[in-house]
TIMAR-368856 format. One record per atom (N, C-alpha, C): atom name; x, y, z. Coordinates in Angstrom, 2 decimals, padded with zeros to 5 digits. Example, Ala and Ser with C-alpha at 12.3 -4.5 7.8 and 13.67 -1.06 7.14 Angstrom:
BEGIN
(pt N; (013.19; -005.69; 007.80))
(pt CA; (012.30; -004.50; 007.80))
(pt C; (013.20; -003.30; 007.80))
(pt N; (012.85; -002.25; 007.08))
(pt CA; (013.67; -001.06; 007.14))
(pt C; (012.90; 000.03; 007.87))
***
This chain:
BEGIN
(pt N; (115.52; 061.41; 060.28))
(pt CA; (116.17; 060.80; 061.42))
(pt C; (115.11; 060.44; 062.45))
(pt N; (115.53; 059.67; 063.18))
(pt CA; (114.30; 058.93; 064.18))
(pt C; (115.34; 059.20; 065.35))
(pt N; (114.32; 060.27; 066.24))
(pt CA; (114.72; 060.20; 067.49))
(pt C; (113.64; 060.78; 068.70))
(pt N; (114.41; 060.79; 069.70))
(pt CA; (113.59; 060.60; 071.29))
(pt C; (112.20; 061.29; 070.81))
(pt N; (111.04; 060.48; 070.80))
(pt CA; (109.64; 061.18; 070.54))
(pt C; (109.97; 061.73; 068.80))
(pt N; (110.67; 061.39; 067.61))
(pt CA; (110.53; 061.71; 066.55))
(pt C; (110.68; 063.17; 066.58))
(pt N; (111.44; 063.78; 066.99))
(pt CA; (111.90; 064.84; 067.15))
(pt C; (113.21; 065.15; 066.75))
(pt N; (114.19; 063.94; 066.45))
(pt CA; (115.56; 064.58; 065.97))
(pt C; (115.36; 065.27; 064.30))
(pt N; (116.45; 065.77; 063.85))
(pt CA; (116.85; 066.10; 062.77))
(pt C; (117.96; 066.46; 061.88))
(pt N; (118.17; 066.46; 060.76))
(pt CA; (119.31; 065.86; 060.39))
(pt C; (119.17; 067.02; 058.96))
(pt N; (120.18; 067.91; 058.41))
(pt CA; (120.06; 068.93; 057.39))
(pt C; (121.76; 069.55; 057.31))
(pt N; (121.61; 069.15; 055.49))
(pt CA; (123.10; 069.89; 055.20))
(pt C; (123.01; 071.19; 054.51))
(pt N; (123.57; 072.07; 055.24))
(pt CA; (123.02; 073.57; 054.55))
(pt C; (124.65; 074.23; 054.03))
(pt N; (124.74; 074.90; 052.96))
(pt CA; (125.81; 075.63; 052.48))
(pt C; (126.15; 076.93; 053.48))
(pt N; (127.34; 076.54; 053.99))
(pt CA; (127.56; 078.30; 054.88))
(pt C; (127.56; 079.73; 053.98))
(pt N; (126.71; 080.55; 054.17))
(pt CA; (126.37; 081.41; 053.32))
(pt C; (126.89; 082.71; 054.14))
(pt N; (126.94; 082.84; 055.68))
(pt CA; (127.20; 083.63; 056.55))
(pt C; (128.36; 083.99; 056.11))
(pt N; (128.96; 085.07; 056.01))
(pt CA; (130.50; 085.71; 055.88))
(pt C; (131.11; 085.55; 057.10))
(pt N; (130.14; 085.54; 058.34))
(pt CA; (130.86; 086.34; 059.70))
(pt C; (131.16; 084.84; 059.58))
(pt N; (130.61; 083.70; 059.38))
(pt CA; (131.54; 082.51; 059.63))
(pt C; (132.53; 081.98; 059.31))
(pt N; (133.01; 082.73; 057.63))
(pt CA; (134.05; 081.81; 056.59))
(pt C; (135.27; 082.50; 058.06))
(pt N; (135.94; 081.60; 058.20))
(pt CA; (137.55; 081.26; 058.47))
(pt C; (137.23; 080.71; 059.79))
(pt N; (136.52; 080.61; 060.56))
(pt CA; (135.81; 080.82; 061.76))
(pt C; (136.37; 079.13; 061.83))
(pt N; (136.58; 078.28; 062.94))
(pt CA; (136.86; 077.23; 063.10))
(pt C; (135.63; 076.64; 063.88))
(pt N; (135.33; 075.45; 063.81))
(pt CA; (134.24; 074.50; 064.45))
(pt C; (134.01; 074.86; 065.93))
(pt N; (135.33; 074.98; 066.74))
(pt CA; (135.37; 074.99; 068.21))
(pt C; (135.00; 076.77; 068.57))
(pt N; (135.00; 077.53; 067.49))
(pt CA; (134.62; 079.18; 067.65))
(pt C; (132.93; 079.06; 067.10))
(pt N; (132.52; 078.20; 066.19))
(pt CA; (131.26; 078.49; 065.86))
(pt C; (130.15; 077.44; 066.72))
(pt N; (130.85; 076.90; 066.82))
(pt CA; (129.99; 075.45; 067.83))
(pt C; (128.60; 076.73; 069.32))
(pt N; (129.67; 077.27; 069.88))
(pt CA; (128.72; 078.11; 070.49))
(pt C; (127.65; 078.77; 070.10))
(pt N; (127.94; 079.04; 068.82))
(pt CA; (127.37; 080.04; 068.39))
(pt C; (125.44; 079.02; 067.68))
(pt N; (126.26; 077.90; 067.77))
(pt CA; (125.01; 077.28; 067.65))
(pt C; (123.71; 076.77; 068.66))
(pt N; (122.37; 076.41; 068.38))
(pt CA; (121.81; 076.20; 069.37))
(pt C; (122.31; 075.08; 070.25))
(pt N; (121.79; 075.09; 071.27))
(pt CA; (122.40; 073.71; 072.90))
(pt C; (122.10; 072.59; 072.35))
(pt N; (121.15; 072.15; 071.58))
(pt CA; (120.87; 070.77; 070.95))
(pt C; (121.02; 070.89; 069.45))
(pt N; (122.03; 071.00; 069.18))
(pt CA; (122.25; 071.24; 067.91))
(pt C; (124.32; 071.10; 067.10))
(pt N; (124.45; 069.92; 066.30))
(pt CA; (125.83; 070.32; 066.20))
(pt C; (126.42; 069.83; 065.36))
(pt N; (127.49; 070.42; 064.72))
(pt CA; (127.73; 070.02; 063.24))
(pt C; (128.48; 068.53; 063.03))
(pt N; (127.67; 067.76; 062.54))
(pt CA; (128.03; 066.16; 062.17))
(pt C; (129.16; 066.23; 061.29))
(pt N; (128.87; 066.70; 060.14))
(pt CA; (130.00; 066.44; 059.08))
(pt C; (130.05; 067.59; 058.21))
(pt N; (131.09; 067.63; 057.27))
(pt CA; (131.24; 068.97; 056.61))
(pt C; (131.45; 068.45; 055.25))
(pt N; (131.15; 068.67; 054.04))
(pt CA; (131.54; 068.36; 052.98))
(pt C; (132.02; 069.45; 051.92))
(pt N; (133.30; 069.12; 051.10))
(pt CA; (133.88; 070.46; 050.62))
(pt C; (134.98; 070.02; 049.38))
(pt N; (134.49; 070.23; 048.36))
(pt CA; (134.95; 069.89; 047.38))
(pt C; (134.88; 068.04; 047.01))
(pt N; (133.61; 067.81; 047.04))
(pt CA; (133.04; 066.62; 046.55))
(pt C; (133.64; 065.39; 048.09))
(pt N; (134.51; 065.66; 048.91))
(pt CA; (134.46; 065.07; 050.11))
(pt C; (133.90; 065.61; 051.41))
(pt N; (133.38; 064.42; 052.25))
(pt CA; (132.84; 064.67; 053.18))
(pt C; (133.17; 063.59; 054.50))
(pt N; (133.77; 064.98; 055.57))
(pt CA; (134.38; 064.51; 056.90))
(pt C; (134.23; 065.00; 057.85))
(pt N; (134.38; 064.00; 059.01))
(pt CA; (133.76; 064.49; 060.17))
(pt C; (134.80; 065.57; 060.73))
(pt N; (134.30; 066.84; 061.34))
(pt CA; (134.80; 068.00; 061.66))
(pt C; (135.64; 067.46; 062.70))
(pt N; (137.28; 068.62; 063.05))
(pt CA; (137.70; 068.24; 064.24))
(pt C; (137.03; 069.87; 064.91))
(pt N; (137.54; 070.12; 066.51))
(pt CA; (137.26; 071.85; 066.76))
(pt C; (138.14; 072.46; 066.00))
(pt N; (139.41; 071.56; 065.46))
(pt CA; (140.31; 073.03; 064.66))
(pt C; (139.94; 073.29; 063.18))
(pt N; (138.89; 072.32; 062.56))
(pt CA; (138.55; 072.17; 061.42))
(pt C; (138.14; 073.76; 061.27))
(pt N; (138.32; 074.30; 059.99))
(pt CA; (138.27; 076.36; 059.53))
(pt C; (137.10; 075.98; 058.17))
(pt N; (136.35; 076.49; 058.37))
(pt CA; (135.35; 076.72; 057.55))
(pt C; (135.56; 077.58; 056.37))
(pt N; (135.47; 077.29; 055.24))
(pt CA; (135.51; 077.75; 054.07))
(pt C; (134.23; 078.26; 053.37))
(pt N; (134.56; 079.33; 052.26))
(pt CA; (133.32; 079.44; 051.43))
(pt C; (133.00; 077.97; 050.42))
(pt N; (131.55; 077.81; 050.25))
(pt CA; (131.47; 076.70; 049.92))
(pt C; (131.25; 075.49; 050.62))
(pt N; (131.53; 075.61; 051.76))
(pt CA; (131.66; 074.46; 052.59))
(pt C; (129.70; 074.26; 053.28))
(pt N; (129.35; 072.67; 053.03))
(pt CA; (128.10; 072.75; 053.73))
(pt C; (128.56; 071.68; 055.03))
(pt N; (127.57; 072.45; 055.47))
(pt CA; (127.86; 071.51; 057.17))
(pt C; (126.44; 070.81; 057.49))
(pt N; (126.85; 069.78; 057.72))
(pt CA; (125.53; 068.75; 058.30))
(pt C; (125.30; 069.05; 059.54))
(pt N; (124.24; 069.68; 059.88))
(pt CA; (123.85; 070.05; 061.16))
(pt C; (123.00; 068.64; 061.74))
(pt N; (123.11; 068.18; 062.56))
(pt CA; (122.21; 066.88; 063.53))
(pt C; (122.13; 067.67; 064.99))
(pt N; (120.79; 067.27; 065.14))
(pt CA; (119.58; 067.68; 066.54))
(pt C; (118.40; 067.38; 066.78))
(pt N; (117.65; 068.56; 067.30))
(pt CA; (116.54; 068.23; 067.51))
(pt C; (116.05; 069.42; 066.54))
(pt N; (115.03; 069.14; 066.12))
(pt CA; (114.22; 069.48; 065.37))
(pt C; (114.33; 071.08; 065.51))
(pt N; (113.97; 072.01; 066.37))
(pt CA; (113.79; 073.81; 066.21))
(pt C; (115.32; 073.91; 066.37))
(pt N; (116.22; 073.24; 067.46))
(pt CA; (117.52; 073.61; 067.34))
(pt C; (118.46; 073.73; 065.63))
(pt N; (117.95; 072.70; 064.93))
(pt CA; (118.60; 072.52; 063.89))
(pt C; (118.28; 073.80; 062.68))
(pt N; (116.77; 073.75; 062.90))
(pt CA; (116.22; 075.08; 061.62))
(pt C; (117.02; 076.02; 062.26))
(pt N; (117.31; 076.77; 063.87))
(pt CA; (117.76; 078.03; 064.21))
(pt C; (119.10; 077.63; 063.22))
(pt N; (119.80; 076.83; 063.49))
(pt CA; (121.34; 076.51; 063.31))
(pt C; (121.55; 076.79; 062.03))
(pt N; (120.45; 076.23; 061.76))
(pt CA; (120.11; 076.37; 059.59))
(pt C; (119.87; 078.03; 059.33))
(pt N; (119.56; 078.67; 059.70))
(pt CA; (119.41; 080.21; 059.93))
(pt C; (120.57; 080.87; 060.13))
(pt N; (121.82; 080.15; 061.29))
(pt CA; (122.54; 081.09; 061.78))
(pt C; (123.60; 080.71; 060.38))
(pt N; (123.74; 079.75; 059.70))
(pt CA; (124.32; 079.27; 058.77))
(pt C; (124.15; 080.11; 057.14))
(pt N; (122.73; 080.36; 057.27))
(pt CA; (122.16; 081.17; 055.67))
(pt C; (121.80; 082.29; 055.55))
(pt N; (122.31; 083.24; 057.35))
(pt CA; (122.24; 084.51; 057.04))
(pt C; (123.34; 084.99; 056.21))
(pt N; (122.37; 086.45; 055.68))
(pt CA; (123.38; 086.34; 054.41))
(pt C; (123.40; 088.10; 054.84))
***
């Protein structure tokens, strides 16, 4: 991704976290970094843009878009296992 000073970034990671499965977009959104936030979700071979009531499933990867350290933390808070 090309952004302000080549600094954005763009990564779809599998939710691996337990504390997240059922957890809805508008409950985990905080939980992510300030420049950092989930674009799209893909889950069972489709892929759509999240609403806040959208509920996270096992299996489900989420496209994280940001800036560059926000996104790896986000990618972290996503693959703790």
């Amino acid at each position: 991704m090309t952004g302000v000073h080549g600094a954005g970034d763009v990564q779809e990671i599998e939710v691996k976290n337990e504390a997240l499965i059922g957890k809805t977009i508008e409950e985990v959104g905080p939980m992510l970094p300030h420049d950092c936030l989930v674009a799209l979700i893909s889950r069972n071979g489709e892929t759509m843009v999240p609403t806040a009531e959208y509920t996270i499933e096992r299996g489900d990867k989420l496209t994280l878009l940001g800036q560059h350290d926000p996104v790896r933390e986000g990618m972290e808070l996503l693959e703790k296992q």
